[in-house]
C-alpha positions as CSV (number, residue, x, y, z in Angstrom):
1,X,4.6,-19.0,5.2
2,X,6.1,-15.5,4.1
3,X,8.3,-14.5,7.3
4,X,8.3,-10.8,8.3
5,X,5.9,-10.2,5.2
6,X,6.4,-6.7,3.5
7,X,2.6,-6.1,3.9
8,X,2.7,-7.0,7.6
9,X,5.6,-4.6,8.5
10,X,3.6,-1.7,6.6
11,X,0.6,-2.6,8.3
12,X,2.3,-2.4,11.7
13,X,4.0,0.7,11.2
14,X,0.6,2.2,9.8
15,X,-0.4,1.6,13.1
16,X,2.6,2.2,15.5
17,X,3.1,5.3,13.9
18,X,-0.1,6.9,13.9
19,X,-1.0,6.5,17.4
20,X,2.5,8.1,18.2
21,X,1.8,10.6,15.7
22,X,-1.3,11.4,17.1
23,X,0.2,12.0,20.5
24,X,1.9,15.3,19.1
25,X,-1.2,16.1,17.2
26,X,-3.6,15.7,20.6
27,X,-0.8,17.3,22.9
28,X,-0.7,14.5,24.5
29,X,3.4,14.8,24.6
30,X,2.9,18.7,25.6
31,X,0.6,17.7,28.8
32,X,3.2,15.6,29.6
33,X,6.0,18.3,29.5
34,X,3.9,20.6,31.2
35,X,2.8,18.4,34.3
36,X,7.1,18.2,35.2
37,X,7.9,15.1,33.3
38,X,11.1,14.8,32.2
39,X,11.6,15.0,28.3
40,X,14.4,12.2,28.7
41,X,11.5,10.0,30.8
42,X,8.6,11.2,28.4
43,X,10.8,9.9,25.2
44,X,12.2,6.8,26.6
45,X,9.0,5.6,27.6
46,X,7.2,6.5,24.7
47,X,10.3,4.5,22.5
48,X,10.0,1.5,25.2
49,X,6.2,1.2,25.0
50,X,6.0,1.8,21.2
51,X,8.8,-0.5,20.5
52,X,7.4,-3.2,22.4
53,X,4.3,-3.2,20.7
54,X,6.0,-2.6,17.1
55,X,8.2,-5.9,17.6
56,X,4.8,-7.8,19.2
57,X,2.8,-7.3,16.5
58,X,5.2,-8.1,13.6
59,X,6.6,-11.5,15.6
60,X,3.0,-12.7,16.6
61,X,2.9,-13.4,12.9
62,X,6.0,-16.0,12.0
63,X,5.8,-17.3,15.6
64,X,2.1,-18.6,14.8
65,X,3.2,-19.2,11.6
66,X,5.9,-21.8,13.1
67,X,3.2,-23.4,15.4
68,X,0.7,-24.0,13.0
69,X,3.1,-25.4,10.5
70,X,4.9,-27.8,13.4
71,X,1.6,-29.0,14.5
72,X,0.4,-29.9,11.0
73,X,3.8,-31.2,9.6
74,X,4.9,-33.0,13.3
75,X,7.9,-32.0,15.5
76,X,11.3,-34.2,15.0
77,X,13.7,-35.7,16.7
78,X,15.6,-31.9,15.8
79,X,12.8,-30.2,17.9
80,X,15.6,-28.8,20.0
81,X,17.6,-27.2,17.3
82,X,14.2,-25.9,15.6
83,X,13.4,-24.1,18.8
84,X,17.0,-22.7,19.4
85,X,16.8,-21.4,15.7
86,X,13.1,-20.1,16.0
87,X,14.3,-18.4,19.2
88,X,17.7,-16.5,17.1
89,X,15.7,-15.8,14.6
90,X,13.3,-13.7,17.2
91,X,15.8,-11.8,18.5
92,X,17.6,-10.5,15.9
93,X,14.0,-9.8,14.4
94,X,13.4,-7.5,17.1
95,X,16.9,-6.3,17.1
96,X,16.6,-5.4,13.4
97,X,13.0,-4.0,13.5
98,X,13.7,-1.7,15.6
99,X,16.5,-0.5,13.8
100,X,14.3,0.0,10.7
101,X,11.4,1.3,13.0
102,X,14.1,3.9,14.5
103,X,13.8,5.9,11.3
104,X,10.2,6.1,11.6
105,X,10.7,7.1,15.0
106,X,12.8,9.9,13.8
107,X,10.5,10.9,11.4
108,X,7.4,11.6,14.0
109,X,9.6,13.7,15.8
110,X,11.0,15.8,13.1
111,X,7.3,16.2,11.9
112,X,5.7,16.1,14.7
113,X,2.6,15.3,12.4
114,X,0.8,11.7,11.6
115,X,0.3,12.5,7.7
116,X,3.9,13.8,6.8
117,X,5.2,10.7,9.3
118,X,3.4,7.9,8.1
119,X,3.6,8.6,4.6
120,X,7.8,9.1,4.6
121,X,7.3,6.0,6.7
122,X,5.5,4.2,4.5
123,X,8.1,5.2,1.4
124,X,10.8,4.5,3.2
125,X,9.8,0.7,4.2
126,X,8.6,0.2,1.0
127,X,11.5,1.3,-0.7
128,X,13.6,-0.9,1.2
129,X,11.4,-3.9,0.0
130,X,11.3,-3.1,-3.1
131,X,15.4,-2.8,-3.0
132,X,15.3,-6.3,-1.8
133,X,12.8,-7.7,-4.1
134,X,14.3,-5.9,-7.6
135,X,17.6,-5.3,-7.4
136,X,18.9,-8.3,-5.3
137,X,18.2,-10.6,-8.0
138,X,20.1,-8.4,-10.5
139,X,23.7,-8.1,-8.5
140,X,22.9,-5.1,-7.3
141,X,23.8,-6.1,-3.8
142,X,27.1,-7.7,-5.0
143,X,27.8,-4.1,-6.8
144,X,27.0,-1.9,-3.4
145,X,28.0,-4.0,-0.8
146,X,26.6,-1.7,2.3
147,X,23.3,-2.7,1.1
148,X,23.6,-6.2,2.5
149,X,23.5,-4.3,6.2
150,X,19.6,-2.5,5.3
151,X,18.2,-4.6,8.4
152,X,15.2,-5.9,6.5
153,X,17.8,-7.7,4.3
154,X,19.8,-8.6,7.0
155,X,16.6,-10.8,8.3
156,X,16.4,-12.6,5.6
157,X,19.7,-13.6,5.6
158,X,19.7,-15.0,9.1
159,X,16.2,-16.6,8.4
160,X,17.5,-18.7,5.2
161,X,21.4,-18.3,5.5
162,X,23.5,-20.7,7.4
163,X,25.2,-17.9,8.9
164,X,28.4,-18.4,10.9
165,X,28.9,-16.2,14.3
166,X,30.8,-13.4,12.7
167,X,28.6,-12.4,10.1
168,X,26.0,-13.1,13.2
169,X,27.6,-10.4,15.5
170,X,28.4,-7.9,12.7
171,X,24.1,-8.0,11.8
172,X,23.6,-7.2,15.6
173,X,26.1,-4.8,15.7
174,X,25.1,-2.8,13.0
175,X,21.4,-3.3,13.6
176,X,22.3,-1.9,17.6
177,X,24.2,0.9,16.0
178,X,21.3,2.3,13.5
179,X,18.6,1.9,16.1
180,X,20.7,4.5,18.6
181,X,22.0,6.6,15.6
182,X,18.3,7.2,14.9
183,X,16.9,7.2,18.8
184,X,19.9,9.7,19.7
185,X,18.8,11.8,17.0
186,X,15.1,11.9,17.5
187,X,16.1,12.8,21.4
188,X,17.9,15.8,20.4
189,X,15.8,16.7,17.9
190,X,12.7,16.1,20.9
191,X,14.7,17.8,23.5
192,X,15.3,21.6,21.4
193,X,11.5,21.2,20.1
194,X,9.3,24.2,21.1
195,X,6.3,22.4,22.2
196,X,3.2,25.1,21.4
């Protein structure tokens, strides 16, 4: 089982980000402004809903991954522990996702379009797992070591790394400081927008 799969991540945000994309495009957003809506209450629901679903979709994947392997290979006497991981490893998956959904985020409201959106979305994701994949394995994280803290690395690291609290909090803390780095910006950016 391949956890938090390239391909599923792409797929997901193929999806997230067109139907958000598609709410500029159908003035969905502008309707919303227009009726007396806030634009603080229209963005943060928008993130809230569209975050939730983001995170669902990606963890429905490794969670019935780990339930159809359990049942096939038997639970142990460590059933306790495999839960407790199973559990860390969701939350900082949804932690981390988000951060690297955040960007995506930003770009649909710098765009304001689905083509331009998804497709600097799509580069940017894939460029990320390509970085992991390639360069990895030839020291180049060793070399440039901020590129241990990309959030889709950082996954990894708590799925197969015995990771001690510290290293823990510091992947938490920099996965809670890119998702509102990103969010803050796409709220300014949505708040001086001249919706037409």
């Amino acid at each position: 089982m391949v956890y938090d799969s390239t391909v599923i991540v792409i797929l997901v945000t193929i999806i997230i980000t067109s139907i958000m994309g598609a709410e500029f495009k159908n003035r969905t957003v502008n309707n919303d402004v227009y009726i007396g809506n806030s634009r603080s209450s229209i963005f943060w629901s928008k993130i809230i809903v569209y975050m939730f679903a983001y995170n669902l979709m990606i963890l429905v994947y490794p969670i019935a991954g780990c339930i159809r392997m359990g049942l096939s290979l038997g639970y142990d006497l460590n059933l306790y522990l495999n839960i407790v991981h199973i559990v860390k490893i969701a939350f900082f998956s949804i932690i981390l996702n988000s951060a690297m959904y955040s960007v995506c985020v930003f770009f649909i409201f710098v765009f304001k379009d689905i083509a331009r959106s998804l497709s600097l979305s799509i580069v940017y994701i894939f460029s990320f797992a390509l970085l992991i994949a390639y360069g990895k394995p030839m020291g180049l994280f060793d070399k440039i070591f901020i590129l241990n803290y990309i959030p889709i690395q950082q996954i990894r690291d708590i799925l197969y790394a015995d990771m001690n609290g510290f290293n823990e909090i510091i992947s938490f803390v920099s996965g809670i400081m890119l998702l509102f780095f990103f969010l803050l910006l796409s709220k300014i950016i949505f708040r001086r927008q001249d919706l037409k």
